[in-house]
C-alpha positions as CSV (number, residue, x, y, z in Angstrom):
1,X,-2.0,-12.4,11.0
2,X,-0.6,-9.3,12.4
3,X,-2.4,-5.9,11.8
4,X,-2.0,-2.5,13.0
5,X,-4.8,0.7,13.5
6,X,-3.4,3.7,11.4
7,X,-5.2,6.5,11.8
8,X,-4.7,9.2,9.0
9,X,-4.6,13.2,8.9
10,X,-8.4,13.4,8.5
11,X,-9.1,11.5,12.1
12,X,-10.1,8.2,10.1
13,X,-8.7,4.9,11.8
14,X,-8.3,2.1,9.5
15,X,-7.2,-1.3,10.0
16,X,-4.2,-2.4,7.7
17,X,-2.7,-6.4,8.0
18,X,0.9,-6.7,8.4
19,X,2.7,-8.1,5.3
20,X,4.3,-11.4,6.6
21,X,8.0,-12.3,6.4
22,X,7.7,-14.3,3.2
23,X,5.8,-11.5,1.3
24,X,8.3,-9.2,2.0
25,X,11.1,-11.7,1.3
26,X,9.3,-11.8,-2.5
27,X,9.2,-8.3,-2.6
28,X,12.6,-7.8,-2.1
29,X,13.9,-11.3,-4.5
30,X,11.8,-9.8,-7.5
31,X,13.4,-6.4,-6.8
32,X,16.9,-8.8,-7.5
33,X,15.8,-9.8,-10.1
34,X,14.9,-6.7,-11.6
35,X,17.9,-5.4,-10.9
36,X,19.3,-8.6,-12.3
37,X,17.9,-8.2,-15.6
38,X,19.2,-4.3,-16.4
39,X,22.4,-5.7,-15.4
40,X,21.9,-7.9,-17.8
41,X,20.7,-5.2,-20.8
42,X,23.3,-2.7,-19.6
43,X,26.6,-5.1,-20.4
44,X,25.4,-6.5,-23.0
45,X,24.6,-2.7,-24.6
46,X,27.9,-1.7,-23.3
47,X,29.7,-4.5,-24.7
48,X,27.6,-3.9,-28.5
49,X,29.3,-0.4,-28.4
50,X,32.4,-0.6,-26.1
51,X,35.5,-3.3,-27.0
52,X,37.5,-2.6,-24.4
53,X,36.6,-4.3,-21.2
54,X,38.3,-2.6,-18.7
55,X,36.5,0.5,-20.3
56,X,33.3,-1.4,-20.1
57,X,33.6,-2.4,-16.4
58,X,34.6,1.1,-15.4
59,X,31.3,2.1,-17.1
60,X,29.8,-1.0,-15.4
61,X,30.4,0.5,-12.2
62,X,29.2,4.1,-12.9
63,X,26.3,3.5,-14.0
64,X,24.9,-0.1,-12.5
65,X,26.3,0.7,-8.7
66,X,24.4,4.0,-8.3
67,X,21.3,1.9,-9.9
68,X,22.0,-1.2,-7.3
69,X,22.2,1.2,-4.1
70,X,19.9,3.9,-4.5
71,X,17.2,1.6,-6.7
72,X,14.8,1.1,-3.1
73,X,15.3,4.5,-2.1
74,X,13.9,5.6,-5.8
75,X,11.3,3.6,-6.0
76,X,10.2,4.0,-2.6
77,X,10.1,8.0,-2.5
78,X,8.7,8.2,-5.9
79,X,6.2,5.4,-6.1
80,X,4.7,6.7,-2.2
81,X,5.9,3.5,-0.5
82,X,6.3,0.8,-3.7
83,X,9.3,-0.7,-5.1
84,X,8.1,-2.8,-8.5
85,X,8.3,-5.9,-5.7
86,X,6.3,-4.0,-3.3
87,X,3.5,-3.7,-6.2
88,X,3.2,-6.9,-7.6
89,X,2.8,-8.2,-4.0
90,X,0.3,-6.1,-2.9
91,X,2.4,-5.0,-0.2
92,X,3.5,-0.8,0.8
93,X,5.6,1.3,3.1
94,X,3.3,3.0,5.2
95,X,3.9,5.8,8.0
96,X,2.6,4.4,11.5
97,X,0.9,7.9,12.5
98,X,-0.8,8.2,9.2
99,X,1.2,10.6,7.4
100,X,2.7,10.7,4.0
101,X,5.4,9.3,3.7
102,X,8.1,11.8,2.6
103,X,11.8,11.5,1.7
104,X,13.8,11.7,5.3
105,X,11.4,8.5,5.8
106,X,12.5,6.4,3.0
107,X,16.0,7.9,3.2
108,X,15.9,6.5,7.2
109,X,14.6,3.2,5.7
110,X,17.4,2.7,2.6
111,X,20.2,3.9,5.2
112,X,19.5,0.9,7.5
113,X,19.1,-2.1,4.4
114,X,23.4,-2.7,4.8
115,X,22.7,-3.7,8.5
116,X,19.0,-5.2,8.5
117,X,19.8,-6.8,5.4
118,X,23.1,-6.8,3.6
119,X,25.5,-7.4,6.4
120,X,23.4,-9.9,8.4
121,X,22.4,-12.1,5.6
122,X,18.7,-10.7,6.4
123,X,19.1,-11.8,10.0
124,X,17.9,-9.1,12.0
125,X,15.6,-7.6,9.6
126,X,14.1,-11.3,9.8
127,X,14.1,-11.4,13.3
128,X,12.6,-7.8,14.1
129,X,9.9,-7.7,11.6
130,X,8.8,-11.5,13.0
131,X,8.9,-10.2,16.9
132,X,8.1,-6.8,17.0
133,X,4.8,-5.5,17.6
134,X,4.1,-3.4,14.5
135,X,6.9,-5.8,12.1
136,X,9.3,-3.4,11.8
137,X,12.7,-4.0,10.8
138,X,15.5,-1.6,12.0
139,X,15.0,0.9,9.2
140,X,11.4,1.1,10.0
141,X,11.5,1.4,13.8
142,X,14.0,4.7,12.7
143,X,11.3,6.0,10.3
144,X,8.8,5.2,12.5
145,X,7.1,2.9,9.4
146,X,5.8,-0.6,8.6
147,X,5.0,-2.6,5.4
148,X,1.3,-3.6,5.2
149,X,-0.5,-5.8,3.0
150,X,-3.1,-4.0,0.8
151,X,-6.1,-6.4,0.6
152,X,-7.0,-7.3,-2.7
153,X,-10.6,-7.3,-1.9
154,X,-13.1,-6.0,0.4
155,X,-13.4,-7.5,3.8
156,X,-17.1,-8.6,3.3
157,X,-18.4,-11.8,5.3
158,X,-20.3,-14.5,3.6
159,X,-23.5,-13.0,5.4
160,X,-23.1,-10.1,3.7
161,X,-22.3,-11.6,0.4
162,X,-25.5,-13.8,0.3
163,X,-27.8,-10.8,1.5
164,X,-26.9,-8.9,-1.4
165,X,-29.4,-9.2,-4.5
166,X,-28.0,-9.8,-8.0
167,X,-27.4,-7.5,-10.7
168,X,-30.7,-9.3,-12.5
169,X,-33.2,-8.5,-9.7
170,X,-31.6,-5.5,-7.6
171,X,-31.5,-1.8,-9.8
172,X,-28.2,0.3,-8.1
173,X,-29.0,3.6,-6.8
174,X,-25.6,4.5,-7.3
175,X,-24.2,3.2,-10.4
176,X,-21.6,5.9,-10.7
177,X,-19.9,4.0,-7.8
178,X,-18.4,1.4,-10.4
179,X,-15.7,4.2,-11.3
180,X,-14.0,4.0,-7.8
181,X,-11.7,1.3,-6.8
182,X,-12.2,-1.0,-4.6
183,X,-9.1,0.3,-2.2
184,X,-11.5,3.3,-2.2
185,X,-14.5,1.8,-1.3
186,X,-12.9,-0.3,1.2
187,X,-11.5,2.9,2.6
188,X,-15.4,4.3,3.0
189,X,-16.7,0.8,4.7
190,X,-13.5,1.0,6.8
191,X,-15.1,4.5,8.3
192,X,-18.8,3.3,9.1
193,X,-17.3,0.3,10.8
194,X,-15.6,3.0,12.8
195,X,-18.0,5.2,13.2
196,X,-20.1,2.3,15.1
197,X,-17.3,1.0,16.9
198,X,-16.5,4.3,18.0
199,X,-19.3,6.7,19.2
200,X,-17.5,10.1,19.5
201,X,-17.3,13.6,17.8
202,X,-14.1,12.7,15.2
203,X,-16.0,9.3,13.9
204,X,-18.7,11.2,13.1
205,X,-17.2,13.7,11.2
206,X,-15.6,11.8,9.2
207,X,-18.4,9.3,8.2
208,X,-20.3,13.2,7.5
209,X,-17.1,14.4,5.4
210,X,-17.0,10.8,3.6
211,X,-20.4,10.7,2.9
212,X,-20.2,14.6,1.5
213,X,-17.3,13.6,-0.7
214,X,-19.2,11.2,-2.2
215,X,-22.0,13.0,-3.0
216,X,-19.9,15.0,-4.9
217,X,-18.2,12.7,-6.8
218,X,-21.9,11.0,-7.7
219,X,-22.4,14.4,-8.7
220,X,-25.7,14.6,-6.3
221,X,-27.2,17.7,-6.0
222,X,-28.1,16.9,-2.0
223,X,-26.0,15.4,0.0
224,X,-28.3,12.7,1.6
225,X,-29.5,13.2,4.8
226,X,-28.6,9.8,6.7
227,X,-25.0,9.7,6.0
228,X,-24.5,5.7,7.3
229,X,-27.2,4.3,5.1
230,X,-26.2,6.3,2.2
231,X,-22.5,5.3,2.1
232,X,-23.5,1.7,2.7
233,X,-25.9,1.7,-0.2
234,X,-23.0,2.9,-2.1
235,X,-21.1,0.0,-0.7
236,X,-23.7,-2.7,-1.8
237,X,-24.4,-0.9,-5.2
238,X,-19.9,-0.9,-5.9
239,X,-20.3,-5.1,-5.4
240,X,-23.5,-6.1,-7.4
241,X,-21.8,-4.1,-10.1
242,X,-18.1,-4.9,-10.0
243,X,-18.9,-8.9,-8.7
């Protein structure tokens, strides 16, 4: 599987998978269907309250058309990179240099779906996002975007797994670490495997900043000394209470 290093506003680098072809064929059948369904609801309320049917198409086309073309876009700019397909697969919109997306970027995406997706039959956005680099289809090489796969779990080796005591013989130091999510806490092992990869000033800082945001949210009255070991007992504490 294709991934891609992003690194964000605060100097961080983390790694993100590509979302594959199919998942973002899924993404985009479900938001069909979706749109399928208020279809659906809105003629049949229209035709509950209207008897006319020329009346009731002209209505039709008011209301459902503006729904049908701008329904991505929406969802997109307001959700931070989501559509309701997007979600339920796991999958986002996400900036290639790390930063927010804001509404020029989904605009650039939405104004390229006729041609990537529409007028080819899915052609070329099929074929870009399966040979580019980065798996971008038109709209995204404009917007300078991808769509990456959020994992649904922390990337954690067996090794690791099996060195970790149970709940029934291991006391967390940390138990307030249960209230973050585990894109969070995938987020914080994401920066000490950076920080040994890479030995330089900006790693560092971040693991320090990471390690001081923490703190606070454990509400700790010192921020502990050895920022590393601190963050990754946070790490093993988050798994012996969430597994």
């Amino acid at each position: 599987m294709k991934s891609i290093d992003v690194k964000t506003t605060q100097n961080v680098t983390i790694t993100y998978d590509l979302a594959n072809l199919l998942s973002r064929f899924l993404a985009w059948f479900i938001d069909i269907i979706v749109i399928g369904v208020v279809y659906v609801i809105l003629f049949s309320f229209l035709s509950f309250i209207v008897s006319d049917e020329q009346i009731i198409g002209i209505l039709i086309y008011l209301i459902f058309m503006p729904i049908f073309f701008f329904y991505s876009l929406a969802w997109e700019w307001f959700s931070n990179g989501y559509s309701l397909g997007k979600y339920l697969l796991k999958i986002k919109v996400l900036k290639l240099n790390g930063a927010p997306l804001n509404f020029t970027d989904c605009l650039l995406r939405w104004s390229f779906r006729m041609i990537d997706i529409y007028f080819s039959l899915g052609a070329i956005a099929a074929s870009l996002i399966n040979s580019t680099d980065h798996g971008q289809r038109l709209g995204d090489i404009v917007a300078n975007t991808t769509v990456v796969k959020l994992g649904s779990k922390m990337n954690i080796s067996l090794d690791d797994i099996l060195k970790i005591k149970t709940i029934d013989n291991y006391s967390p130091i940390y138990p307030g670490v249960k209230r973050l999510n585990e894109d969070e806490m995938l987020l914080i092992k994401r920066v000490i495997e950076r920080s040994n990869k890479y030995s330089n000033k900006a790693h560092a800082q971040a693991l320090q900043l990471a390690s001081q945001k923490m703190a606070r949210f454990l509400e700790l009255k010192d921020v502990p000394d050895d920022a590393r070991q601190f963050l990754s007992t946070c790490i093993r504490d988050y798994i012996v209470l969430t597994r």
